[in-house]
C-alpha positions as CSV (number, residue, x, y, z in Angstrom):
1,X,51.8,-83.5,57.1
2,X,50.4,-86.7,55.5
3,X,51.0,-87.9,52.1
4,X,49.8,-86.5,49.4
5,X,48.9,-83.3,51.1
6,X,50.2,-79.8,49.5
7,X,51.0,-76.9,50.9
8,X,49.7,-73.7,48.9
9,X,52.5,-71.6,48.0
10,X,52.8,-67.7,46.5
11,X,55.1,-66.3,43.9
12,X,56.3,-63.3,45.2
13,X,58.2,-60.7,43.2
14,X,61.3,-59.7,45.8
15,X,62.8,-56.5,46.1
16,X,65.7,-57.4,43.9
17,X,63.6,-58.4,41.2
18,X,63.9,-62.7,41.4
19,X,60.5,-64.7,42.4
20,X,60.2,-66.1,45.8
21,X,58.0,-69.1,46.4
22,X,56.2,-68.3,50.2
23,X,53.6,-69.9,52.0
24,X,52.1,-66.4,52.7
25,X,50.0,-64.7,49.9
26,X,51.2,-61.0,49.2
27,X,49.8,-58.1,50.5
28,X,49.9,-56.1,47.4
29,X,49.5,-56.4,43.6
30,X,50.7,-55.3,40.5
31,X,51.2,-54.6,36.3
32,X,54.6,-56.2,35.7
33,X,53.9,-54.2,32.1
34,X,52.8,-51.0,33.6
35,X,54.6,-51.1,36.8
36,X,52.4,-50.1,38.9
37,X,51.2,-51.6,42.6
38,X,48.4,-51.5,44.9
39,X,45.9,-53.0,47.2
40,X,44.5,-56.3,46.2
41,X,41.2,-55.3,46.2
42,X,42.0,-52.4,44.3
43,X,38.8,-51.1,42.1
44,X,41.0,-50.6,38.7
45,X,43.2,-53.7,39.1
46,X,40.3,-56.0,39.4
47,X,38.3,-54.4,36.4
48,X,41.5,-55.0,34.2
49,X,41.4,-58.4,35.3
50,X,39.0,-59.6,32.8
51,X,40.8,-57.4,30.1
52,X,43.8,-60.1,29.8
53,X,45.4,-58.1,33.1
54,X,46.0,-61.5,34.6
55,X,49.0,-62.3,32.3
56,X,50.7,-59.4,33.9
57,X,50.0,-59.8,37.5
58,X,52.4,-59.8,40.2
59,X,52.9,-59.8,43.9
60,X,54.8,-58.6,46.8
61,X,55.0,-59.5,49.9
62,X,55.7,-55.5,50.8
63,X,55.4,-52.3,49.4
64,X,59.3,-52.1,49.8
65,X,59.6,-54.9,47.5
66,X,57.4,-53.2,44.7
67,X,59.2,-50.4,45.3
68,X,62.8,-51.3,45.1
69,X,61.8,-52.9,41.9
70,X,60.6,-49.9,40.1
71,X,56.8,-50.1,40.7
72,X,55.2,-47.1,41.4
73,X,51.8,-46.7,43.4
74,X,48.7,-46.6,41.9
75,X,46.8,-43.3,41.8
76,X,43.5,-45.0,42.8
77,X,43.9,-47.3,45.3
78,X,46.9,-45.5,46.6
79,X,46.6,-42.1,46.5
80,X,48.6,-40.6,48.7
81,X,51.3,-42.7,48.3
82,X,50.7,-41.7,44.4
83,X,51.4,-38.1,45.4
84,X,54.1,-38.9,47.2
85,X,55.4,-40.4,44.4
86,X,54.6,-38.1,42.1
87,X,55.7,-34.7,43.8
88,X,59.0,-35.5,43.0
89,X,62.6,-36.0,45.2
90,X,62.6,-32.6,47.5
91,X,63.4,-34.2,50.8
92,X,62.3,-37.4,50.2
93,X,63.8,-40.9,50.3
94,X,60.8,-43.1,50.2
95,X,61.2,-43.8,45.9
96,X,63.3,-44.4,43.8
97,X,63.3,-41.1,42.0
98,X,65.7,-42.1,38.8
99,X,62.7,-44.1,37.6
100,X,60.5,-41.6,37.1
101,X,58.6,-41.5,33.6
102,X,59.9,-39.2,30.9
């Protein structure tokens, strides 16, 4: 590359919770107050962009990461992952199920 040329780079939130810098974007989003994830062009993430969402706003490069972290789906944009999640532990190894709400 020539001088003075940048390379864009992405901070990605990695599955044991540090930020990498990448030079791919992620492929999901999330609340880092809520902890929640989902699609980028997820209906309810982008309406609480304008609602001072932004300061919160994290990515993954997987939904591995966000889950190994503590996210959990969203119920919109990701619903049957969300009822996955939600169902509970019978048989199931895909969450982690300590982190449930209370």
């Amino acid at each position: 590359m020539g001088k003075g040329v940048s390379v864009k780079t992405y901070k990605l939130l990695a599955a044991d919770g540090t930020i990498v810098v990448s030079k791919t974007p992620g492929t999901l989003g999330g609340n880092s107050k809520a902890k929640i994830y989902g699609r980028l062009d997820c209906a309810a993430a982008n309406g609480a962009l304008s609602k001072g969402y932004a300061e919160h706003r994290v990515f993954f490069a997987g939904e591995q990461n966000a889950i190994h972290t503590g996210y959990r789906p969203c119920g919109r944009c990701m619903s049957s992952q969300y009822k996955d999640w939600k169902s509970g532990p019978e048989g199931k190894e895909s969450y982690p199920w300590k982190q449930l709400p209370k």
